[in-house]
N, C-alpha and C positions, 0 to 999 in steps of 0.2 A: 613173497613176490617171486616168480620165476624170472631164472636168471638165464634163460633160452628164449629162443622164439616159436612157437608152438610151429609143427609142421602141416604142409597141408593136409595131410589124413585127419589130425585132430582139429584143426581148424574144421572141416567141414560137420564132425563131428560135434563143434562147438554151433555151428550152422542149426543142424539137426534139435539138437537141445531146446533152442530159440524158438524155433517154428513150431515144435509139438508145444511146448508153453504157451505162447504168445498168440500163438494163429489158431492152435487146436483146444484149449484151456486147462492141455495138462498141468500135474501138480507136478513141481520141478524133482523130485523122487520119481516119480511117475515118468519124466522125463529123460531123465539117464536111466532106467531101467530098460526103457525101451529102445535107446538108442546105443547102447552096453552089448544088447541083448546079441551074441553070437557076432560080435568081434573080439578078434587078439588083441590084448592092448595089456601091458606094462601095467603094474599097481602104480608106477610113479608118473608112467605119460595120462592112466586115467584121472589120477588125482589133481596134476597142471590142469586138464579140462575142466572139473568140475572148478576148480579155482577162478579158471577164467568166466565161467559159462557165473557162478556167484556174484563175481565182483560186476560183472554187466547189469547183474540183476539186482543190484541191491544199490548202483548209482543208473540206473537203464536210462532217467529221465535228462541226468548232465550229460552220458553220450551220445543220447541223441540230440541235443543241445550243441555239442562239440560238434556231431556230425551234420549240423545245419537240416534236422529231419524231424521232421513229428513224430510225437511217441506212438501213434496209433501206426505209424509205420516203421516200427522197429525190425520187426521179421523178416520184412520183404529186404532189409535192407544189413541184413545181419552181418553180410562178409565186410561191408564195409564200418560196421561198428568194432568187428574183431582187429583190424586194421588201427582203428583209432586208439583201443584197449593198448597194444602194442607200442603205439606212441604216446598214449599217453605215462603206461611204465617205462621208457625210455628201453623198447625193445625195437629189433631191426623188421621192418613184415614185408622185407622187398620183394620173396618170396610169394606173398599171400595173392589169394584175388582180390580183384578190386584195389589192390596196392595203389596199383598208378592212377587210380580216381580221388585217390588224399591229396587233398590240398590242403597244403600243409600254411601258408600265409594266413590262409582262411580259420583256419583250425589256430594257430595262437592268438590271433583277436579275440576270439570267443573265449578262449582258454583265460586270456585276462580277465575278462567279465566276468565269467560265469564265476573267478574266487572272491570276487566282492558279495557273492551271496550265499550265503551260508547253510539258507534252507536247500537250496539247489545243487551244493555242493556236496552236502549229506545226502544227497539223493533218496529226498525228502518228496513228493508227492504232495500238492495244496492244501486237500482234503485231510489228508493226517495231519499236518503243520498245523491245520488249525483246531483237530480235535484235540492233539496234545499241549497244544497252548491252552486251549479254554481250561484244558481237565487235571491240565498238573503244573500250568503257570512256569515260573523260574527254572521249575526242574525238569522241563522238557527237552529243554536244549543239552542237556549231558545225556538224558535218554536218546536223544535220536543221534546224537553221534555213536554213544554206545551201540545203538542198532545197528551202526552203519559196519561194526567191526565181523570180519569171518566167523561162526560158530567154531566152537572148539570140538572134542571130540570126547565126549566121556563115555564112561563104562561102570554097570555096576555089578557088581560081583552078588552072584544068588548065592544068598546065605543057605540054601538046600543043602547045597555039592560045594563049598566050600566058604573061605574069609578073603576079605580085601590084600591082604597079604602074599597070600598062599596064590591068589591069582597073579598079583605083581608076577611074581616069580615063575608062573608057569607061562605067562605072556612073553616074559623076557630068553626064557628056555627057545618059544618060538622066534625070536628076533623083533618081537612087537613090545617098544617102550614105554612106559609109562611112567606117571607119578601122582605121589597120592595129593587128594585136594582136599582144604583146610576147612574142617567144619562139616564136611559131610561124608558119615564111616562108612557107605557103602561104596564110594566111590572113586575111580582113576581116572586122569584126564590122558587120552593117549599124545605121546611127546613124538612115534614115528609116520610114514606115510606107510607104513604096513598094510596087506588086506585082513581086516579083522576077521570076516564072515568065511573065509577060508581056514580060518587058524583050526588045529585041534580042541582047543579049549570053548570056542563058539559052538562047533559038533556036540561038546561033553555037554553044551550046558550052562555055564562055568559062572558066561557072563549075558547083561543084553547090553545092548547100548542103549543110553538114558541120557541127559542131560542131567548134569548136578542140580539144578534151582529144581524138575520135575522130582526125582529122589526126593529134594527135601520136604515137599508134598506129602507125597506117603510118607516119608517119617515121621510124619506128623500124625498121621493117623494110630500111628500105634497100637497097632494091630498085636494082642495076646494070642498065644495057643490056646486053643479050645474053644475062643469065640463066634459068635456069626458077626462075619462080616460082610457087607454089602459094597461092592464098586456099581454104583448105579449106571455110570457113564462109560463103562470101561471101553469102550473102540477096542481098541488091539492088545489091549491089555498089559501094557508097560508096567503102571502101579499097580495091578492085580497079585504080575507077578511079583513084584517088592513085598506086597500083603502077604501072598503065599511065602516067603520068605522068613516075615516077620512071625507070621503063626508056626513057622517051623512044622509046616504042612499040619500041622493039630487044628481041627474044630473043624467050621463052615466057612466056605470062601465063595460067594454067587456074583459071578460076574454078569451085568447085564447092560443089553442095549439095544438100540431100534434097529440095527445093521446086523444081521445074520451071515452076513460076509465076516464081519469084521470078528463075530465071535467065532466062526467057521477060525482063522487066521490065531485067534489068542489058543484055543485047546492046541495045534500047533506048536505052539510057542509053549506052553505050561507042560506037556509032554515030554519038551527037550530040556524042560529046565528042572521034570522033575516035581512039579507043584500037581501031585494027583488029589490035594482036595480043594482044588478049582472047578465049580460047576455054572458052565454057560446057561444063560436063559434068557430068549428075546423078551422085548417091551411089549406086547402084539396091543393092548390097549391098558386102558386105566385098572380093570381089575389084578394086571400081574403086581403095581402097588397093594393095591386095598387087602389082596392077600396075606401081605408082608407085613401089617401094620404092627407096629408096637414088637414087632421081632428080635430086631438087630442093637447088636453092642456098638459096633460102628458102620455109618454110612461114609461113603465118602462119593461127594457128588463135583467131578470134573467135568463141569458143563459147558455143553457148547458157546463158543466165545468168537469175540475178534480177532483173538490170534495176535494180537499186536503187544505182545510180547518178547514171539520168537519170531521177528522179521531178521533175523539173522541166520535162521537154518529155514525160515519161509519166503524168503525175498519177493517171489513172486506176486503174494498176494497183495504186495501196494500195489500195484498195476492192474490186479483183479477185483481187488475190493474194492466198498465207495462209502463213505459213511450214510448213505441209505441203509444200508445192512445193518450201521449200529441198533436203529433203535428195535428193530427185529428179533434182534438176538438180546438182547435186554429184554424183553417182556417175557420170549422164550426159557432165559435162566429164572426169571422168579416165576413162572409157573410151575418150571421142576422142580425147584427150590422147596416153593409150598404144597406141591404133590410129595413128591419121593421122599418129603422129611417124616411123612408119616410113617414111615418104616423104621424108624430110633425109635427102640423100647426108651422106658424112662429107669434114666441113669446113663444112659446108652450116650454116643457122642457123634454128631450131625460135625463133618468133613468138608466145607464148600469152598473150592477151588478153581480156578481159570487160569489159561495161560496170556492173559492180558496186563495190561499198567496200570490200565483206565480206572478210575475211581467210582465211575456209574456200574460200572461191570463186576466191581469189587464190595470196599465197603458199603458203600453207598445201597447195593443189593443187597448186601448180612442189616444193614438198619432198617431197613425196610422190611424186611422178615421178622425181626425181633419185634417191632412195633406191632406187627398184626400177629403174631405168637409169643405170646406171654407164656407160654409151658416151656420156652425155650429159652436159656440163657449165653450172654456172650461171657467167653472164657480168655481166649485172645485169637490175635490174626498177625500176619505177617507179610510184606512186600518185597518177593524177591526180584531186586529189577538188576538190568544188567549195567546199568552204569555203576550201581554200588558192591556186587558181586563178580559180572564177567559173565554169570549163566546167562540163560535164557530169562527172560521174566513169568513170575508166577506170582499169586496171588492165593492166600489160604485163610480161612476164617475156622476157627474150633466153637462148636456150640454143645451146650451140655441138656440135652430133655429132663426138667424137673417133674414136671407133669403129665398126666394123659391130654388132658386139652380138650380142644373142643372134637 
């Protein structure tokens, strides 16, 4: 919590953030990049912002609530949410705009209210409330608190160019602290407000930023030297690079996906990290599969999902998304599912992952594939959620090709 009151250059700042989000349907990364973009600002006054610009966004629906305002009008009305933010952490905002429009009598009546409900409190959204009751029962209510809490900050150290260790140490050489987290070897959780992306060791290489529960993903894939390995879903290529890592850049590493942006962005990234046997290559239709069949030692297919995992580094998206969207993206994973698995030679190991909770999106989707492919075996799967760990949530299934199939 800060223990200041944001000034008003940041406040407007915080303004800014809101409107490209909320009004224009930037992604909130998307949103501080742009509003970043070619001002002076402190690692530590930028860091207070995104703090503040988070926590708006991950309870938007009780401040707008406090603030007597419809959620659909949140933007128009931003300075005076930042106002409310401030009182409601028991900060001064006499300063701010819109200050003297707080009505403050008004504002603790509702303040009562609003803690007698829980879902509204966790700044919960209806539409989620009720998918994670249907889908995960008793245990949704630790999940969506758990969502409600700031992401953390982790880092994994590229096994290329160096160990988890050896980075600690050179991170701390720069004034950026950290410590290591239990259970998964590639990874730090940073302890200071440091700028990572400026550091030397960022430049070398060293590390990327990852989320621990995403890491334990690829570790799970288990990726040998010498192998072909397939990221069939790779975007930007986070687990690519852990893959390239794990093969200790030995064998085939083909990163693919339907965004030629996004692969343009990972060679980038695999460059700086050092992973030269990473090979990009768009989706353009069904035959870049059919080519691949029966190829690869491991697939690992991160498919597109709800995302209602990481509503803690995604806050946004409750306010964007609708559960119209679920069953969309449901039919969309088991069709990649039962495409792209054609590419597991037999012996070979099918990787299906999402960074969701939901059990439609999860096991529920590996039963269903094993039911209509008998050449495929289940091996195990695992549920990284964040109330039981603190990462992000993540969802993995290991499946073994015993046969060709049909």
């Amino acid at each position: 919590m800060l223990k200041t009151s944001l000034n008003v250059k940041s406040s407007q700042l915080v303004v800014n953030v809101l409107k490209l989000v909320l009004e224009q349907g930037k992604p909130l990364d998307r949103g501080y990049s742009i509003s970043f973009s070619g001002v002076k600002l402190k690692p530590e006054e930028q860091a207070r912002i995104t703090q503040v610009v988070g926590d708006l966004m991950r309870r938007l629906n009780l401040y707008c609530y406090l603030a007597n305002i419809q959620l659909q009008d949140a933007a128009k009305n931003a300075e005076l949410l930042i106002v409310l933010w401030h009182e409601f952490n028991g900060l001064n905002s006499g300063k701010l705009p819109k200050a003297s429009q707080f009505k403050r009598s008004e504002y603790q009546h509702l303040l009562t209210k609003a803690k007698k409900d829980e879902v509204l409190w966790d700044g919960c959204p209806e539409w989620l409330e009720k998918i994670g009751t249907e889908q995960l029962g008793k245990a949704w209510q630790a999940e969506r608190k758990a969502l409600l809490q700031p992401a953390k900050r982790y880092l994994r150290a590229n096994q290329l160019k160096t160990t988890r260790d050896e980075l600690k140490k050179s991170l701390s050489k720069e004034g950026i602290e950290t410590r290591v987290v239990k259970g998964v070897d590639s990874a730090l959780e940073v302890t200071s407000n440091s700028p990572l992306f400026k550091s030397k060791a960022f430049k070398a290489g060293l590390f990327e930023q990852q989320d621990a529960g995403s890491q334990l993903v690829a570790g799970a894939v288990d990726a040998k030297p010498g192998m072909r390995v397939v990221d069939a879903c790779a975007g930007a290529g986070g687990k690519t690079l852990h893959l390239a890592g794990q093969m200790q850049g030995k064998g085939r590493l083909l990163a693919m996906d339907v965004e030629q942006w996004k692969l343009d962005a990972l060679k980038d990234r695999a460059k700086r990290a050092g992973a030269h046997n990473v090979e990009t290559r768009i989706i353009a239709s069904s035959k870049t599969i059919k080519r691949l069949k029966l190829t690869a030692d491991r697939v690992l297919l991160d498919v597109p999902c709800s995302g209602l995992g990481v509503l803690k580094r995604n806050p946004d998206s409750k306010w964007r998304d609708t559960s119209e969207r679920l069953p969309v993206l449901v039919k969309l994973q088991e069709d990649i599912l039962q495409s792209y698995s054609r590419m597991v030679k037999v012996g070979g190991m099918l990787v299906y992952a999402t960074c969701s909770i939901m059990p439609e999106e999860n096991r529920q989707q590996v039963d269903k594939f094993l039911a209509n492919n008998p050449h495929f075996t289940f091996i195990e799967d695992e549920n990284i959620t964040p109330a039981n760990t603190g990462f992000d949530g993540f969802y993995l299934a290991k499946m073994e090709r015993i046969s060709e199939g049909a």
